[in-house]
C-alpha positions in Angstrom: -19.0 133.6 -169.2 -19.1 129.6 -170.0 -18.3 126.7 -168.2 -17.6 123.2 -169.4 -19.9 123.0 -172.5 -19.3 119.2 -173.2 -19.5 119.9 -177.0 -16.5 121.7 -176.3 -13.3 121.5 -174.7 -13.5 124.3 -171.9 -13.5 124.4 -168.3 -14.2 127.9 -168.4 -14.0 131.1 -170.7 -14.6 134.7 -169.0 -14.5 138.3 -170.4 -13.2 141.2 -167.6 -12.6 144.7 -168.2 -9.4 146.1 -166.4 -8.9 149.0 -163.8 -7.0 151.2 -167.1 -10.5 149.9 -168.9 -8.8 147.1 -171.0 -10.5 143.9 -172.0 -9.3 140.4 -171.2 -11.1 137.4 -172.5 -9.5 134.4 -169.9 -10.0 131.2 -170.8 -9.3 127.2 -169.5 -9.1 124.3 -172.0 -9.2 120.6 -170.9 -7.4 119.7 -174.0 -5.7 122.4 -176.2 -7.2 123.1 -179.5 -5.6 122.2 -182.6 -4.4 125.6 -184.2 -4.1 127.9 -180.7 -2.1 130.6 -182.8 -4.7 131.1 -185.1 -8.1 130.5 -182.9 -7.0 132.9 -180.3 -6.3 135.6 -183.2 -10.0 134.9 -184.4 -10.9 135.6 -180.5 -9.1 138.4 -180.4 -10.2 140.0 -183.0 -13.8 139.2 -182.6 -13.1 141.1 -178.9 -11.8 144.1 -180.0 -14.7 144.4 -182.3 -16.5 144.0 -179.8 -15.1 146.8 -177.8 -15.1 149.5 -180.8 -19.3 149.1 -181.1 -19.4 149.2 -177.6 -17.6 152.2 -177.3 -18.7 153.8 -180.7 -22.4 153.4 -179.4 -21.6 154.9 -175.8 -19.6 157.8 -177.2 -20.7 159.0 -180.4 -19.9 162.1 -181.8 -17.1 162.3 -179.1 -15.8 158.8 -180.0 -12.1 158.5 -180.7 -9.7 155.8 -181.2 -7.5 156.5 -178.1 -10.9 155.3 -176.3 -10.1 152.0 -177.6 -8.3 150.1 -175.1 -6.0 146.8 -175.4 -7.3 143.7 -175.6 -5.7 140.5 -173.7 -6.2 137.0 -174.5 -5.6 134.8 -172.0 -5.3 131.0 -172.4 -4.6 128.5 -169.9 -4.4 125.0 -171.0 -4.6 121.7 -168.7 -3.4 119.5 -171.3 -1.1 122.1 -173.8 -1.3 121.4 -177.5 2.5 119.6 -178.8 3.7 123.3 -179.7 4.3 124.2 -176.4 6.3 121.2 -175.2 9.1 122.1 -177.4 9.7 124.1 -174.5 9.8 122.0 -171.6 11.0 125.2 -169.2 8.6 127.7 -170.3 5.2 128.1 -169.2 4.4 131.8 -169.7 4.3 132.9 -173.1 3.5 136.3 -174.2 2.7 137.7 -177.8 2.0 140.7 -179.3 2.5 142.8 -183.0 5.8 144.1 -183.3 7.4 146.3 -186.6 10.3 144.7 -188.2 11.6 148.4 -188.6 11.9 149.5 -184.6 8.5 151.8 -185.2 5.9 151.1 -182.2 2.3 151.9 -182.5 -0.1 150.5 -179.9 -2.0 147.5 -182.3 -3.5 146.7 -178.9 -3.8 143.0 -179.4 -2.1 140.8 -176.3 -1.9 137.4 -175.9 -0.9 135.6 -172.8 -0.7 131.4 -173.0 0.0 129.1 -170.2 0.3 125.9 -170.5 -0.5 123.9 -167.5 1.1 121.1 -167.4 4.1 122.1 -168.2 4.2 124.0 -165.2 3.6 121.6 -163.3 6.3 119.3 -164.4 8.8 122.0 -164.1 7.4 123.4 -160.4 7.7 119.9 -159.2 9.8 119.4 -155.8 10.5 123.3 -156.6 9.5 126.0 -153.6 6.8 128.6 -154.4 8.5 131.5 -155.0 7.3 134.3 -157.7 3.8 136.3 -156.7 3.1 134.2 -160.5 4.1 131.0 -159.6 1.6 131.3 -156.6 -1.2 131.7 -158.7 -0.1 129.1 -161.0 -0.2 127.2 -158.5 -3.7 128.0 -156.9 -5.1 126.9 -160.2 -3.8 123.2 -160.3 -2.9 122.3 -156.7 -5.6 119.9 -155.2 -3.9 119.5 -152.1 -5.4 121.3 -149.1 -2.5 121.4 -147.4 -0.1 123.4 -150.1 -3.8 125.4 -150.8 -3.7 126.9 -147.3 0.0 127.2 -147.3 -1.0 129.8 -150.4 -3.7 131.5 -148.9 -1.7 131.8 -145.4 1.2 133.7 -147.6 -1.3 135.7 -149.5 -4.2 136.3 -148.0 -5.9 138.0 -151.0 -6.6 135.2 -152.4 -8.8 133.4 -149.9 -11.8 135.5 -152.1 -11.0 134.6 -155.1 -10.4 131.0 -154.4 -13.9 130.4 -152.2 -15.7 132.4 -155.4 -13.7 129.3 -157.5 -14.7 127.0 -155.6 -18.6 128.3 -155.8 -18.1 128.6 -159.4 -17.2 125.2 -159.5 -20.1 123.9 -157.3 -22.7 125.7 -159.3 -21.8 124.4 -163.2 -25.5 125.6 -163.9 -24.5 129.2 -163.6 -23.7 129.3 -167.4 -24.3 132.2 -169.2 -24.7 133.7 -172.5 -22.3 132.5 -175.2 -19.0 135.0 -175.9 -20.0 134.6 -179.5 -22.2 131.8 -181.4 -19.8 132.2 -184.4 -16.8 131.6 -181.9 -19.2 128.5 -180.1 -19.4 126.8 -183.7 -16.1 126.9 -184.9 -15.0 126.0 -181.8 -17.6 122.8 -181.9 -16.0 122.2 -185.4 -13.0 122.3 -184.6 -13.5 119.5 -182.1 -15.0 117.8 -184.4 -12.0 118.0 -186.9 -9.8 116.6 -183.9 -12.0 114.0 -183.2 -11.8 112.9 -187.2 -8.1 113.4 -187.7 -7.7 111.0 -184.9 -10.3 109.0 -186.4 -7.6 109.3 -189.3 -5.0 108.5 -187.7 -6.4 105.2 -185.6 -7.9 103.6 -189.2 -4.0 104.1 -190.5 -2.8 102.7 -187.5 -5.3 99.6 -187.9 -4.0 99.0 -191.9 -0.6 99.0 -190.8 -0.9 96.5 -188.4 -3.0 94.9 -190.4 -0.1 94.9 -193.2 2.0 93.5 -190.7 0.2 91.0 -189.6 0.0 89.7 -193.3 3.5 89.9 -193.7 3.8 88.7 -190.6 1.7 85.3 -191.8 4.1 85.0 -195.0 7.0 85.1 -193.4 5.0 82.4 -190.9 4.2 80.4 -194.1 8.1 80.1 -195.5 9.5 79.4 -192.1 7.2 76.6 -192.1 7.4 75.7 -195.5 11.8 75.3 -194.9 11.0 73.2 -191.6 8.6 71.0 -193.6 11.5 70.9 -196.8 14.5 69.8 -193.6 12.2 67.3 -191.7 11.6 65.3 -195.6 15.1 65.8 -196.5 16.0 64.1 -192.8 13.5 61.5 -193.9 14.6 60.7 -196.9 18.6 60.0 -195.1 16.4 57.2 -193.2 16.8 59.3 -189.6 13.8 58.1 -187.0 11.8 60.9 -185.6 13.7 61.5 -182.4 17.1 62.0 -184.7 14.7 64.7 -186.5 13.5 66.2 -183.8 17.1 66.6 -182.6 18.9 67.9 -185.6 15.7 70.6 -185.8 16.3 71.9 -182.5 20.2 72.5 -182.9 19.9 73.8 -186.8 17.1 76.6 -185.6 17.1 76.7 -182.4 14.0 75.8 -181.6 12.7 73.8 -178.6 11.7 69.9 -178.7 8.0 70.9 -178.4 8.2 73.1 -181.7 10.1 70.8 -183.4 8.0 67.6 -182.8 5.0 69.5 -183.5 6.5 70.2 -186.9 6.9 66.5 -187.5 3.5 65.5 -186.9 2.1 67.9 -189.3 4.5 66.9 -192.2 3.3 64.2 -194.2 6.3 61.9 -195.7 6.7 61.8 -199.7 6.1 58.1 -199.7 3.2 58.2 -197.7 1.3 60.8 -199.6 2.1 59.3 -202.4 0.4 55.3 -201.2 -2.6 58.3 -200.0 -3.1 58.7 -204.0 -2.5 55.8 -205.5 -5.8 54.3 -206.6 
């Protein structure tokens, strides 16, 4: 069992065996993890290997592979990875191998993901109903009120939410890793998040910055064709307040804009007295 590594993105990750003897491996993320389909296959796998040695080693010569049970993986994510949100009314998603032929063999690999938020988006103003909903519901509700509303309906879960609760009160209790190869290439591939959005935050920043130079050009001709009207106005003899008029009606700009715009442009004649020796 872990809980809430911070070099990871897990509230919690815990392995149970089942009454029929079958393994789940249920885990929490704060933040799903880039490639769910694939990580969870890699944790799936690494389980029912698990499994075989363990049985293998108990049962030896008798060993068979009808003692090898299923295995479940169980994810439940607070924040769901952009997959899941392409369906905004489903928050209980089951897997497993199928033949494309209609021939069934027990491959004994399950997988059961939840995402969390999406439940609660689609349970909201929406009555408890479903035994499932309930314990959806135990897991994300913060309010005491709905919590012993819950427990008053189904009293069997007054245990197991005071041993959550413990849990929670006691982050030290953190136990052995599931698997240090698991533990790394889950480290990495927080880290790879962390640098694709790295990635995408530096391409965000060039094409601002892009804009804001294209931006400053388009800046620099607009000025450069207020500049060209207010010497042409000049040159018909108008005084400054005429200018600042005809500015204000041919672009629509206000007084302040337009007489600031004067005062910066020199006239022709008088740059040209400036250079004259």
């Amino acid at each position: 069992m872990r809980i809430a590594d911070e070099t990871l993105l897990l509230i919690t990750d815990i392995v149970v065996e089942l009454e029929d003897g079958s393994i789940a491996n249920v885990e929490m993320q704060k933040i799903g993890y880039l490639f769910p389909g694939q990580r969870c296959a890699c944790y799936s796998a690494d389980l029912l290997l698990r499994q075989y040695k363990r049985v293998r080693g108990e049962k030896k010569k008798k060993f068979s592979y009808r003692d090898i049970k299923n295995v479940y993986t169980v994810v439940l994510f607070e924040k769901s990875p952009k997959e899941f949100h392409k369906y905004p009314e489903k928050y209980c998603h089951f897997f497993e191998q199928m033949s494309d032929t209609g021939l069934k063999l027990e491959l004994l690999q399950k997988y059961v993901l939840i995402p969390l938020d999406i439940f609660v988006k689609y349970q909201h103003n929406r009555n408890v109903i479903e035994r499932q909903d309930a314990w959806l519901t135990l897991l994300v509700c913060d309010e005491p009120e709905k919590i012993i509303a819950l427990i008053e309906k189904y009293p069997e879960f007054r245990q197991i939410y005071e041993e959550g609760y413990e849990i929670c009160r006691n982050t030290e209790r953190v136990m052995e890793m599931f698997s240090k190869e698991l533990y790394e290439l889950d480290r990495n591939t927080v880290q790879y998040m962390m640098d694709e959005q790295q990635e995408r935050i530096d391409a965000q920043r060039e094409e601002i910055s892009a804009q804001q130079d294209k931006l400053s050009k388009q800046q620099d001709m607009i000025d450069d064709l207020y500049k060209g009207t207010i010497n042409i106005l000049r040159g018909l003899n108008l005084s400054d307040q005429e200018i600042i008029q005809k500015l204000c009606a041919q672009y629509q700009i206000n007084e302040t804009e337009a007489r600031k715009y004067l005062q910066v442009t020199v006239h022709p004649g008088a740059l040209h007295l400036l250079q004259s020796p």
